[in-house]
C-alpha positions in Angstrom: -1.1 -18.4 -7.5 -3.8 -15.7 -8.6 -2.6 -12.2 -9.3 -4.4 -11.0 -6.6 -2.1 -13.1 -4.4 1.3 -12.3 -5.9 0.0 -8.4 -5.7 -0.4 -8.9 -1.9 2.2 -10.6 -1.3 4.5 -8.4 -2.9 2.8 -5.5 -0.9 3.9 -7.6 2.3 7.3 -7.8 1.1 7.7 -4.3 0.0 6.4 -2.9 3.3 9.2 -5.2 5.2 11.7 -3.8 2.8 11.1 -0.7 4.2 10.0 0.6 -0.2 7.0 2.0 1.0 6.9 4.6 -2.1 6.5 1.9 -4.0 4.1 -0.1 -1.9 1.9 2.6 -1.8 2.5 2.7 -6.1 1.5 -0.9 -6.1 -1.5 -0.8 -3.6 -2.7 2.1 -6.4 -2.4 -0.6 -9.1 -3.9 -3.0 -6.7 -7.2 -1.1 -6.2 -7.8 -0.4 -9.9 -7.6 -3.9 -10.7 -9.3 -5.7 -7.5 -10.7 -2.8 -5.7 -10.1 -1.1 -2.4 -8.9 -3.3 0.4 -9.0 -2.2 4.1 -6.0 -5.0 4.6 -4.1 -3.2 2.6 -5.1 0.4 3.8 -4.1 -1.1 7.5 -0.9 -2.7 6.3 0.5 0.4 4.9 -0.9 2.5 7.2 1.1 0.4 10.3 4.2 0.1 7.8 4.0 4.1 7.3 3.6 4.8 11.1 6.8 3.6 11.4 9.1 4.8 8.6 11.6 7.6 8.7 9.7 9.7 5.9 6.2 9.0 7.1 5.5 12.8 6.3 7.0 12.4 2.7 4.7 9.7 1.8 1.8 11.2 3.7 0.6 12.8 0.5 0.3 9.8 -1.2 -0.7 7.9 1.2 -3.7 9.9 1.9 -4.9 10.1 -2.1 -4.5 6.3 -1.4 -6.9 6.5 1.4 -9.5 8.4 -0.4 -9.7 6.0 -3.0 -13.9 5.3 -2.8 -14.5 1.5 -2.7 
């Protein structure tokens, strides 16, 4: 399995975890090294939508967001 996999697949897992801090860490290091994803934009975004401390992780999210492609 590529890294690229594992790196989205761990995304997935975080997200159902409910460790969405760190998703959105990991979706950072995702994007340096593979580039921007919508997928992964839309998976957090849903997974955030839904989360207790959406507005704590809006900040990051959003830097996240604005990350050019």
């Amino acid at each position: 399995m590529s890294r690229r996999q594992r790196q989205l697949d761990a995304l997935c897992e975080l997200c159902r975890a409910g460790a969405l801090t760190r998703a959105v860490d990991l979706a950072f290091e995702h994007f340096a090294a593979f580039g921007r994803s919508e997928a992964v934009v839309d998976l957090l975004a849903e997974a955030i939508a839904g989360a207790p401390d959406a507005e704590d992780l809006g900040r990051r999210f959003a830097e996240l967001r604005a990350t050019p492609s």
